[in-house]
Biopython code that builds the backbone (N, CA, C, O; Angstrom):
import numpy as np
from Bio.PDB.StructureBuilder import StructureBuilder

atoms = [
    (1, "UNK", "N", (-51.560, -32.190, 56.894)),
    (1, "UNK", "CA", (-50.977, -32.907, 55.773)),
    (1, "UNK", "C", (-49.690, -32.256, 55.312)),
    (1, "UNK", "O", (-48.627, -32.856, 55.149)),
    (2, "UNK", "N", (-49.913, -30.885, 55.108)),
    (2, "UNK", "CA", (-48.460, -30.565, 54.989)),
    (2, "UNK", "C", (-47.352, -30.432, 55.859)),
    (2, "UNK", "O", (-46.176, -30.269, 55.534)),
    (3, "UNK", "N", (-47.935, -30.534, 57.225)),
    (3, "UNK", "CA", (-46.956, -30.649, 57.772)),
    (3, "UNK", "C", (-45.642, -32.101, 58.099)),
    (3, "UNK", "O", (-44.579, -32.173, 58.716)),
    (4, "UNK", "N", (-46.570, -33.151, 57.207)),
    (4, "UNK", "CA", (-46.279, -34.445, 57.290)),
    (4, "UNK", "C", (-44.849, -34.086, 55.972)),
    (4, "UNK", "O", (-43.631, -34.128, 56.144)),
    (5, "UNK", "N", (-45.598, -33.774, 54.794)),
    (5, "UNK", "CA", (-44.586, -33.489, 53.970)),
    (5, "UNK", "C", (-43.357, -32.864, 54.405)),
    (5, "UNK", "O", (-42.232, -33.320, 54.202)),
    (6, "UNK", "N", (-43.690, -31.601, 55.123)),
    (6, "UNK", "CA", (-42.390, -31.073, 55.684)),
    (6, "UNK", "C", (-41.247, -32.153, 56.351)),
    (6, "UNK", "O", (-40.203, -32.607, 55.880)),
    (7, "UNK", "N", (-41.823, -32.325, 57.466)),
    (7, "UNK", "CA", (-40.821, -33.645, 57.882)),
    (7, "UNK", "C", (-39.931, -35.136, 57.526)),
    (7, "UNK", "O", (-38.985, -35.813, 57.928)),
    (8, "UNK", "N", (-41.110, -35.072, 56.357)),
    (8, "UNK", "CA", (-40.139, -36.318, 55.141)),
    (8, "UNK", "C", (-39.593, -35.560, 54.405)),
    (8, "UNK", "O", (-38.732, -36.239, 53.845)),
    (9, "UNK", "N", (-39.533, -34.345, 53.963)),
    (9, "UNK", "CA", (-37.960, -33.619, 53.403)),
    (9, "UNK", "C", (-36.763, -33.838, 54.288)),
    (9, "UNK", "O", (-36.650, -33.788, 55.513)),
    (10, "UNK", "N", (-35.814, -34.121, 53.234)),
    (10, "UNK", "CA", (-34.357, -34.397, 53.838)),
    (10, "UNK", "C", (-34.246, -32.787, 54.272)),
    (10, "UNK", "O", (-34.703, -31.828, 53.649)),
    (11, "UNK", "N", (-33.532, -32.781, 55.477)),
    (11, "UNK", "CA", (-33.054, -31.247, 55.731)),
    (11, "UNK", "C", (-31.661, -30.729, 54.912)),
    (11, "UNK", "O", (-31.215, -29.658, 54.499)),
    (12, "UNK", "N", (-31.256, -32.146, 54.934)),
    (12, "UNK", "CA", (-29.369, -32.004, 54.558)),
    (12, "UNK", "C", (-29.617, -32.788, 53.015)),
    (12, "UNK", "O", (-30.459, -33.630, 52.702)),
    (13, "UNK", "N", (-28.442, -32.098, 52.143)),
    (13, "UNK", "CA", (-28.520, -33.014, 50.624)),
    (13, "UNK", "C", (-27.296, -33.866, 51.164)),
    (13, "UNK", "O", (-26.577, -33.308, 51.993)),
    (14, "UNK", "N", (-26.924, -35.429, 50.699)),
    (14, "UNK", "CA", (-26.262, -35.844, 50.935)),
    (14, "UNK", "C", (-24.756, -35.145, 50.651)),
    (14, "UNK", "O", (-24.899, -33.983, 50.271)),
    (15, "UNK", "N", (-23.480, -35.524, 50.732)),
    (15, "UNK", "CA", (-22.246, -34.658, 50.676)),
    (15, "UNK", "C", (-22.021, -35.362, 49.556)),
    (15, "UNK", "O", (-21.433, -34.577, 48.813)),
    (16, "UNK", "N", (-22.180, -36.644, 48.874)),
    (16, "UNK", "CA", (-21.627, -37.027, 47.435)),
    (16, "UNK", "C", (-22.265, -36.096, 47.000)),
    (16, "UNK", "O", (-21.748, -35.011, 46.733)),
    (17, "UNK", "N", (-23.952, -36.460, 46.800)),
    (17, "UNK", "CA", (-24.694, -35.379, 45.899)),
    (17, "UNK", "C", (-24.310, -34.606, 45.628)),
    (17, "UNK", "O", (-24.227, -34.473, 44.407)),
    (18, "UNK", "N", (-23.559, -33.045, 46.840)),
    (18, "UNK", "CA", (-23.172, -32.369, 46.882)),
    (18, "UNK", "C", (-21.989, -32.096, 45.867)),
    (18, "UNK", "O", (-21.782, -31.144, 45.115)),
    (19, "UNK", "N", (-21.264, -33.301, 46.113)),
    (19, "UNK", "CA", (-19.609, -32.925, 45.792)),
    (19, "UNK", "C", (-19.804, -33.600, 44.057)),
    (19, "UNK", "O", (-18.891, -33.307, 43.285)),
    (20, "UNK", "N", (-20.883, -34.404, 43.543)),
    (20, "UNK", "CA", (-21.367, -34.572, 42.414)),
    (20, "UNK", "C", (-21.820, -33.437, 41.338)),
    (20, "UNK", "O", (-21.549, -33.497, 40.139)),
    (21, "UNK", "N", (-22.410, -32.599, 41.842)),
    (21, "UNK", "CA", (-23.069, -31.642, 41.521)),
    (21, "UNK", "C", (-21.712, -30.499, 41.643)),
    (21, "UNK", "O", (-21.774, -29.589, 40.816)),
    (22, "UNK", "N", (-20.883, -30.478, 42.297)),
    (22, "UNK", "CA", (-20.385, -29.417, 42.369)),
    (22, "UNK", "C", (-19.073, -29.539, 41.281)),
    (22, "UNK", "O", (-18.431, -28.659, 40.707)),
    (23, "UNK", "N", (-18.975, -30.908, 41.259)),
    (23, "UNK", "CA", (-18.050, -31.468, 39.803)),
    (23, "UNK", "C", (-18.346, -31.103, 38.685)),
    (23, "UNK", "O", (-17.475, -30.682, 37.924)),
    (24, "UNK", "N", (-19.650, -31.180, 38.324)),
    (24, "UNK", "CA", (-20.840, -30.839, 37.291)),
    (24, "UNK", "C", (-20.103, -29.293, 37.085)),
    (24, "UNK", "O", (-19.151, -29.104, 36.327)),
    (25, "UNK", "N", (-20.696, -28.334, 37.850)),
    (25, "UNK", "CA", (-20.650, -27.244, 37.604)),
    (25, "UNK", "C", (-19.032, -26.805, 37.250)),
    (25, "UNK", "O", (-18.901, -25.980, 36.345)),
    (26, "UNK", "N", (-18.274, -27.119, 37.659)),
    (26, "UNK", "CA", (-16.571, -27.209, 37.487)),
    (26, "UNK", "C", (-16.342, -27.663, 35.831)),
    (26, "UNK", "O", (-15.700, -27.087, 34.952)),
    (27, "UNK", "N", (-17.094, -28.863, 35.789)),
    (27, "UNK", "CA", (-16.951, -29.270, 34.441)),
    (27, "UNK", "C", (-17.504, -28.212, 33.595)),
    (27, "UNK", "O", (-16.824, -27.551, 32.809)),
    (28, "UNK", "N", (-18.651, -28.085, 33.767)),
    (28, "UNK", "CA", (-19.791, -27.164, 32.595)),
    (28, "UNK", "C", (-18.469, -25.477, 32.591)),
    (28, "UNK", "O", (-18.143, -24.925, 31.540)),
    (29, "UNK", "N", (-18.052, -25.098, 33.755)),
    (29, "UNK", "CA", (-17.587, -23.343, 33.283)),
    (29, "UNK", "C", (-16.275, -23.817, 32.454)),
    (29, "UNK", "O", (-16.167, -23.243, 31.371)),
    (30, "UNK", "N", (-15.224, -24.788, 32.770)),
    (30, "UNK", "CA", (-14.441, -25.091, 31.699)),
    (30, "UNK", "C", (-15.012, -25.595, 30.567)),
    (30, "UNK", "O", (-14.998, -24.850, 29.587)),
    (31, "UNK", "N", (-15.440, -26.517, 30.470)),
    (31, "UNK", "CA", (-16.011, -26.245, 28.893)),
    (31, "UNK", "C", (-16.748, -24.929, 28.212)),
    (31, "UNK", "O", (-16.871, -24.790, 26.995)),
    (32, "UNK", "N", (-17.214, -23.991, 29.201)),
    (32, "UNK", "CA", (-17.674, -22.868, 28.710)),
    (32, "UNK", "C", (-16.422, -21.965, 28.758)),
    (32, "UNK", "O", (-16.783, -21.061, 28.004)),
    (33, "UNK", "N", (-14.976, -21.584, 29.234)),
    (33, "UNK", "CA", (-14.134, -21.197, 29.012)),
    (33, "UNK", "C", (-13.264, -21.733, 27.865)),
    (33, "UNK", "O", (-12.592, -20.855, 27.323)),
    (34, "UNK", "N", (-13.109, -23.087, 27.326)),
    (34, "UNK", "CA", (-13.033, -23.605, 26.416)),
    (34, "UNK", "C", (-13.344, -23.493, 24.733)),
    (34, "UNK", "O", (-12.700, -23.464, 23.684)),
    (35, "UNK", "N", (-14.684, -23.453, 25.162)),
    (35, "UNK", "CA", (-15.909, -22.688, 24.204)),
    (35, "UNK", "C", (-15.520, -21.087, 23.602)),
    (35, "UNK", "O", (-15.292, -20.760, 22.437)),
    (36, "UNK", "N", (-15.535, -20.289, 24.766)),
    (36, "UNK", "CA", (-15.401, -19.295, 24.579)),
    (36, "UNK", "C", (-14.114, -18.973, 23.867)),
    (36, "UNK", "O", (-14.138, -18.135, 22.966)),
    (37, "UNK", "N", (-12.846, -19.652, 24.247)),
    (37, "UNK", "CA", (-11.213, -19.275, 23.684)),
    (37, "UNK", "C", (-11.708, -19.892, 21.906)),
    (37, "UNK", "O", (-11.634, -19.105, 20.963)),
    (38, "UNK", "N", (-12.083, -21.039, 21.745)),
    (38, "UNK", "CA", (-12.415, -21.395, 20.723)),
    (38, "UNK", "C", (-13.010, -20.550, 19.446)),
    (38, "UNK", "O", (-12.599, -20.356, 18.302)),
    (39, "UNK", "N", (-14.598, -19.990, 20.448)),
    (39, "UNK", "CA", (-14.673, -18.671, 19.760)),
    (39, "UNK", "C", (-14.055, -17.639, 19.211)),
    (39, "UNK", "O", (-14.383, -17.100, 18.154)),
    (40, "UNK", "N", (-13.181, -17.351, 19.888)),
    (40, "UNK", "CA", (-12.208, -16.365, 20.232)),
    (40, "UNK", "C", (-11.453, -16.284, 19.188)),
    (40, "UNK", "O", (-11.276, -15.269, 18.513)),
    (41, "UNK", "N", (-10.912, -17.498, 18.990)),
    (41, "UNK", "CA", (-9.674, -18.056, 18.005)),
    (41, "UNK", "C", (-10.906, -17.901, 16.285)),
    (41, "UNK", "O", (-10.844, -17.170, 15.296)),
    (42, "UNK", "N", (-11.529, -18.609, 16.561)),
    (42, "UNK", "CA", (-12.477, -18.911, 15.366)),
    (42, "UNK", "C", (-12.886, -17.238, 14.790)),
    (42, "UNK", "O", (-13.176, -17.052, 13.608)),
    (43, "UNK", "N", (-12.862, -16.319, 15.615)),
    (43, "UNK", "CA", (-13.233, -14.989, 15.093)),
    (43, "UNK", "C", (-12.031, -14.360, 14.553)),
    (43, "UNK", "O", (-12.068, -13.832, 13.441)),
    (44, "UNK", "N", (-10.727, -14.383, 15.418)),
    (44, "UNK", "CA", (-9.466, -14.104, 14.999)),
    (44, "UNK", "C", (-8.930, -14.379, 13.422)),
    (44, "UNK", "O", (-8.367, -13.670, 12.587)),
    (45, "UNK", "N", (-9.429, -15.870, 13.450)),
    (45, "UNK", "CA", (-9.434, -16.446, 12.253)),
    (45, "UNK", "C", (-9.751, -16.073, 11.290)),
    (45, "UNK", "O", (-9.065, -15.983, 10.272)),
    (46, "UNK", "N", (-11.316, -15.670, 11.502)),
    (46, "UNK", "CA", (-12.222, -15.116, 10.355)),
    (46, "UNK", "C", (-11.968, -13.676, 9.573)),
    (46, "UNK", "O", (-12.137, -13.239, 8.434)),
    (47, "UNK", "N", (-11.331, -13.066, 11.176)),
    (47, "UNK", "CA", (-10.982, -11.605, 10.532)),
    (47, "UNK", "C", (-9.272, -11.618, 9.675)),
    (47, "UNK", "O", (-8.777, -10.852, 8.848)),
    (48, "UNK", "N", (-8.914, -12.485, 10.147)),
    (48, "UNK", "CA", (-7.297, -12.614, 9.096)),
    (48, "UNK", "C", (-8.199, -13.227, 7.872)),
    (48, "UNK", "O", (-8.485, -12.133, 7.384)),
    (49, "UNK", "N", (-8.608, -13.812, 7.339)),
    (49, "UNK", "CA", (-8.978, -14.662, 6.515)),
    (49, "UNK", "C", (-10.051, -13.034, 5.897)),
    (49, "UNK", "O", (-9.440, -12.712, 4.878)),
    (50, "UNK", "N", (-10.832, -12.362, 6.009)),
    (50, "UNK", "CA", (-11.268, -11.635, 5.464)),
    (50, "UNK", "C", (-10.655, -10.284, 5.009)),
    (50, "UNK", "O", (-11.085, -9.447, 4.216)),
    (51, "UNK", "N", (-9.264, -10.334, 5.915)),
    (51, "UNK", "CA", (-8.269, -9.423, 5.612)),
    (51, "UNK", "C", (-7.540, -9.955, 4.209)),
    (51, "UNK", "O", (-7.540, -9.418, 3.102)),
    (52, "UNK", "N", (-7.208, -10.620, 4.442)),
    (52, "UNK", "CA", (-6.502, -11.418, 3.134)),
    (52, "UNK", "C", (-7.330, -11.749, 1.903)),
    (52, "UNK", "O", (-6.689, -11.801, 0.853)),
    (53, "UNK", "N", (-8.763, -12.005, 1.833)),
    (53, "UNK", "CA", (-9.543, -11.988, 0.971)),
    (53, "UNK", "C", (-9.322, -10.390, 0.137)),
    (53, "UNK", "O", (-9.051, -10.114, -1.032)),
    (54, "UNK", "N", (-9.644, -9.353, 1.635)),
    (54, "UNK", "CA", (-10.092, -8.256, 0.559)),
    (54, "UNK", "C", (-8.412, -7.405, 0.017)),
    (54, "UNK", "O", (-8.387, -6.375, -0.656)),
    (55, "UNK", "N", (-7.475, -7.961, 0.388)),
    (55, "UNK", "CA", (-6.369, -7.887, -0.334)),
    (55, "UNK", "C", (-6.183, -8.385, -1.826)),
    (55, "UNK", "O", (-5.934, -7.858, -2.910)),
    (56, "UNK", "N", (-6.396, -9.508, -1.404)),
    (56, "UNK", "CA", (-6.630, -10.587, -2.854)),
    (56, "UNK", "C", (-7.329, -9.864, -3.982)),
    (56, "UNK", "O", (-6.845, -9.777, -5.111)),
    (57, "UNK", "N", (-8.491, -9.349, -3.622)),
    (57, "UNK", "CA", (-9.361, -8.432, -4.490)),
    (57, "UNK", "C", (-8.890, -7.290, -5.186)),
    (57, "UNK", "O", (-9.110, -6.984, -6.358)),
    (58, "UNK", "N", (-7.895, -6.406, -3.921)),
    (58, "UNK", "CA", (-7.564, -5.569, -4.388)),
    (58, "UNK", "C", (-6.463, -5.672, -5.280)),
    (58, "UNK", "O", (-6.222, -4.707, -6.005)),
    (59, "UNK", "N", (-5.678, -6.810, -5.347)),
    (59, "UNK", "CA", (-4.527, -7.259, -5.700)),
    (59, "UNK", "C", (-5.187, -7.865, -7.418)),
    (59, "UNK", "O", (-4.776, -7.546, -8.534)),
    (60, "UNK", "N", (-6.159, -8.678, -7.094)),
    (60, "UNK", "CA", (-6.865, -8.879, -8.434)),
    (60, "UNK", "C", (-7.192, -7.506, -9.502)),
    (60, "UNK", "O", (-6.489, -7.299, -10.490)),
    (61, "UNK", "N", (-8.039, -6.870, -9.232)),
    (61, "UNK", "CA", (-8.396, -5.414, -9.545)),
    (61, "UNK", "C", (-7.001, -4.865, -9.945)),
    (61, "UNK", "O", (-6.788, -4.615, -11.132)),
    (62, "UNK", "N", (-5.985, -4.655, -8.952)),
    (62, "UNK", "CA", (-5.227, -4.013, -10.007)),
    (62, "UNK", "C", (-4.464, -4.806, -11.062)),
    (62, "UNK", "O", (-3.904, -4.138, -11.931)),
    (63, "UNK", "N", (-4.348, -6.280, -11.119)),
    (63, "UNK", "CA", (-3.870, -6.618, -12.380)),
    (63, "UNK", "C", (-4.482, -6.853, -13.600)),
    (63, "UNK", "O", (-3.999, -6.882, -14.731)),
    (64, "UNK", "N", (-5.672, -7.026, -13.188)),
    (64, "UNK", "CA", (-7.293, -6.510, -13.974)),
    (64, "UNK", "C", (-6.775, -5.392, -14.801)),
    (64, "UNK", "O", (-6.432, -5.637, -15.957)),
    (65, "UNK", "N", (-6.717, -4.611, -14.492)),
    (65, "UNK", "CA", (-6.260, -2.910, -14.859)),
    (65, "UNK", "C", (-5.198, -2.833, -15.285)),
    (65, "UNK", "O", (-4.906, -1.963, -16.106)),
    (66, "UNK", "N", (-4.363, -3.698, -14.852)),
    (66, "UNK", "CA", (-2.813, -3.409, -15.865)),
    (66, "UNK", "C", (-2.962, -4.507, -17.029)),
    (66, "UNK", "O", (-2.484, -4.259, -18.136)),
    (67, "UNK", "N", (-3.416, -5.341, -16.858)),
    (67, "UNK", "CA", (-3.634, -6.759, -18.366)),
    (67, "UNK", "C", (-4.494, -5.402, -19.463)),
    (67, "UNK", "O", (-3.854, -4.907, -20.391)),
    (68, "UNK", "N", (-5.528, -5.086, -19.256)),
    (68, "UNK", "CA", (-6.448, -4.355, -19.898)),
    (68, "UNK", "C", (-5.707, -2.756, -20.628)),
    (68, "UNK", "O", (-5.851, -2.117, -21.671)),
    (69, "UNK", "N", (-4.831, -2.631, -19.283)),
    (69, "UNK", "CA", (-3.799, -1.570, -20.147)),
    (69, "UNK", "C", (-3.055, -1.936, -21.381)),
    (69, "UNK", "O", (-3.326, -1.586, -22.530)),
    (70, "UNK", "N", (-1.545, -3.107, -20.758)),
    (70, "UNK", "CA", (-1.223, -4.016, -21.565)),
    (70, "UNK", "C", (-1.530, -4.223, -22.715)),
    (70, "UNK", "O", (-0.901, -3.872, -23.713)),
    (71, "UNK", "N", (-2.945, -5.059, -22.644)),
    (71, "UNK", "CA", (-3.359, -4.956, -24.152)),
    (71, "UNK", "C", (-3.906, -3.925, -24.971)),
    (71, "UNK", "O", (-4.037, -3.987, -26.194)),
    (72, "UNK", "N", (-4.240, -2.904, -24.176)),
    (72, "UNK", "CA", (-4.099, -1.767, -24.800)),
    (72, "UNK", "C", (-2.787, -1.486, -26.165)),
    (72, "UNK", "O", (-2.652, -1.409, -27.386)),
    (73, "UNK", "N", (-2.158, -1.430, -25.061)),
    (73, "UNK", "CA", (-0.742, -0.977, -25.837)),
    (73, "UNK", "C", (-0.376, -2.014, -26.761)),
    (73, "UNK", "O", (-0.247, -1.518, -27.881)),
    (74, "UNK", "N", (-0.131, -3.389, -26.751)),
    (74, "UNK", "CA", (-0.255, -4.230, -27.463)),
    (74, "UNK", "C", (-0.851, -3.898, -29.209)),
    (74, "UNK", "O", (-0.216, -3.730, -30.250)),
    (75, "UNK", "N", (-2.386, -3.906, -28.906)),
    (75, "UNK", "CA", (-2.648, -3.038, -29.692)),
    (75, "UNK", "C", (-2.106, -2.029, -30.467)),
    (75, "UNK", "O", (-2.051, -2.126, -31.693)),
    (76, "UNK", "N", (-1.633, -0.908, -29.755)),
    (76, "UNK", "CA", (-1.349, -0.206, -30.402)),
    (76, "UNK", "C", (-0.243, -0.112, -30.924)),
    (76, "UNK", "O", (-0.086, 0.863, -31.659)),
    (77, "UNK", "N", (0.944, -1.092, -30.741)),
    (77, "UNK", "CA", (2.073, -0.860, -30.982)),
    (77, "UNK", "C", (1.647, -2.339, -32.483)),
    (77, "UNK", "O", (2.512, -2.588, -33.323)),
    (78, "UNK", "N", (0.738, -2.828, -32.497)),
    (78, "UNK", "CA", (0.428, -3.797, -33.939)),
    (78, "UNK", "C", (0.028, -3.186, -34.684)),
    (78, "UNK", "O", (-0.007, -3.560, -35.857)),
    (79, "UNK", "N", (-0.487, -1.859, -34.234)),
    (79, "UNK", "CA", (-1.304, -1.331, -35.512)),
    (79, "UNK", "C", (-0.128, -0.376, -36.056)),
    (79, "UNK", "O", (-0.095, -0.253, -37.280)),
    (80, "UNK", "N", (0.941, 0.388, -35.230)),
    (80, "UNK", "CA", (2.181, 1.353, -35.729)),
    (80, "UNK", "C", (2.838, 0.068, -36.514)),
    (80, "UNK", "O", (3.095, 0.191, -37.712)),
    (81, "UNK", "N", (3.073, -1.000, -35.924)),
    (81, "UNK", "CA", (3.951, -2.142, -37.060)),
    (81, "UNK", "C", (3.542, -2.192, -38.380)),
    (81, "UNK", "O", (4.049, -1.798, -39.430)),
    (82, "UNK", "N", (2.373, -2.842, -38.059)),
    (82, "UNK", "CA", (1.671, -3.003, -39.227)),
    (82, "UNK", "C", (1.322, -1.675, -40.321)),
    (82, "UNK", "O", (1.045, -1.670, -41.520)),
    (83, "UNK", "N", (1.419, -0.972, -39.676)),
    (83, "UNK", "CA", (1.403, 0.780, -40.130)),
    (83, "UNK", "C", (2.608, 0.882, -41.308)),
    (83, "UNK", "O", (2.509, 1.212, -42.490)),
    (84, "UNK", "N", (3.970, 0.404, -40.398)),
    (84, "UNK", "CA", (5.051, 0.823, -40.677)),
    (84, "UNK", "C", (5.587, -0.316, -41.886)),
    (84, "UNK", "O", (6.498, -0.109, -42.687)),
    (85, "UNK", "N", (4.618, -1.769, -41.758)),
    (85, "UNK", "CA", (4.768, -2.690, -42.958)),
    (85, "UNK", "C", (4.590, -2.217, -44.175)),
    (85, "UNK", "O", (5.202, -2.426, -45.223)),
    (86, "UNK", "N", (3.339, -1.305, -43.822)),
    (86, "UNK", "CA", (2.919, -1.468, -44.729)),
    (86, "UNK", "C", (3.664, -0.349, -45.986)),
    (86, "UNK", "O", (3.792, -0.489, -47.202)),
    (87, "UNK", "N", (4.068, 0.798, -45.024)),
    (87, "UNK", "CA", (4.938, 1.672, -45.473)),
    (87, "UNK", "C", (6.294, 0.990, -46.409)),
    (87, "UNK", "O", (6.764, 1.246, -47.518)),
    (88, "UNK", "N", (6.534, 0.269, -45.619)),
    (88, "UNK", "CA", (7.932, -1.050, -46.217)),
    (88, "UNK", "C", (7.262, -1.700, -47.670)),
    (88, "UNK", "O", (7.894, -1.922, -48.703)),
    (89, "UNK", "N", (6.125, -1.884, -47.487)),
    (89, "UNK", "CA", (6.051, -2.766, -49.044)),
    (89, "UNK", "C", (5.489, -1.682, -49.695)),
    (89, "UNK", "O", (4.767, -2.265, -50.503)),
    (90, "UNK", "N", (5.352, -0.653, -49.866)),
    (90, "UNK", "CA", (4.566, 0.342, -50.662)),
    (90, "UNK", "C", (5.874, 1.108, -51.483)),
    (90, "UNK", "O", (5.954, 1.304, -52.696)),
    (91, "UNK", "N", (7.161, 1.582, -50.105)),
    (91, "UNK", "CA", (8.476, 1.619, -51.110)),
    (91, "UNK", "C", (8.976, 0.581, -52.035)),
    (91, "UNK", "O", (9.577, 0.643, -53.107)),
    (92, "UNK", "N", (8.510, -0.477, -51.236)),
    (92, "UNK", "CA", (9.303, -2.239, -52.316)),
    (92, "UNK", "C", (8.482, -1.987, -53.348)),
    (92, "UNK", "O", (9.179, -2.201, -54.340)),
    (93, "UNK", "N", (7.137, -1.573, -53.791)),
    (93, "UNK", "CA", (6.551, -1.372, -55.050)),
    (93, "UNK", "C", (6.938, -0.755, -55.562)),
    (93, "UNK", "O", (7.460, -1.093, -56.624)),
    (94, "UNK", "N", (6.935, 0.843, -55.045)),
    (94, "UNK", "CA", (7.951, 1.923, -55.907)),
    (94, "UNK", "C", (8.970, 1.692, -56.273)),
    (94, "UNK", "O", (9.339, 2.249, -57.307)),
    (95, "UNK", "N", (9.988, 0.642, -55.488)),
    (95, "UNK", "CA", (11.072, 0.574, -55.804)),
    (95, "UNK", "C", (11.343, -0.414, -57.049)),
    (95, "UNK", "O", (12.433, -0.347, -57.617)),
    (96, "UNK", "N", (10.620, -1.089, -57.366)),
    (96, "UNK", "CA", (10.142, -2.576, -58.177)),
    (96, "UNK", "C", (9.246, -2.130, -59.319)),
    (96, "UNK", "O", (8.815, -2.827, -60.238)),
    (97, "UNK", "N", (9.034, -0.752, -59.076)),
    (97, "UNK", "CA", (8.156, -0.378, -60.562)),
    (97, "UNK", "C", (8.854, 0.745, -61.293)),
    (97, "UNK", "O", (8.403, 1.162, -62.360)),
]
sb = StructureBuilder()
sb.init_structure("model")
sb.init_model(0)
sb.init_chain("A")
sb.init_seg("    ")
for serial, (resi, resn, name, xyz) in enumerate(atoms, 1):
    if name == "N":
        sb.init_residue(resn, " ", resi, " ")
    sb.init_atom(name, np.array(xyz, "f"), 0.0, 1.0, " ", f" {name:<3s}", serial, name[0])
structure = sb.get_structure()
């Protein structure tokens, strides 16, 4: 019986089949070279894009730190004004009494 099977196997695959199949595989590694540059690009991408994020941050942070100074000083230069007002109307009393 098996030897019956043996002999109804084709020995040869036809040459379309062949040249079908071998298209296939041509197709499939360019799209997998395709794939891969894509990747490629898409990671490139990601790492500029996370470069520039953690710039941004750092760029945030320090104006964070200078606004917070800023108003620091702000501060303090309202309270010497107001300091120095008040000095101004305290002579206008003396001067008025």
């Amino acid at each position: 019986m098996s030897l019956k099977l043996a002999e109804e196997v084709p020995t040869q695959v036809p040459v379309d089949d062949f040249q079908a199949l071998e298209e296939k595989v041509y197709r499939t590694i360019e799209l997998y070279k395709t794939a891969r540059e894509a990747r490629q690009a898409a990671e490139r991408d990601t790492q500029r894009l996370r470069t520039q994020v953690e710039e941004q941050e750092e760029e945030l942070d320090t104006l964070r730190r200078e606004m917070v100074k800023l108003r620091k000083e702000r501060e303090e230069i309202r309270a010497r004004v107001e300091k120095m007002l008040g000095q101004i109307e305290s002579l206008e009393e003396k001067a008025a009494s």
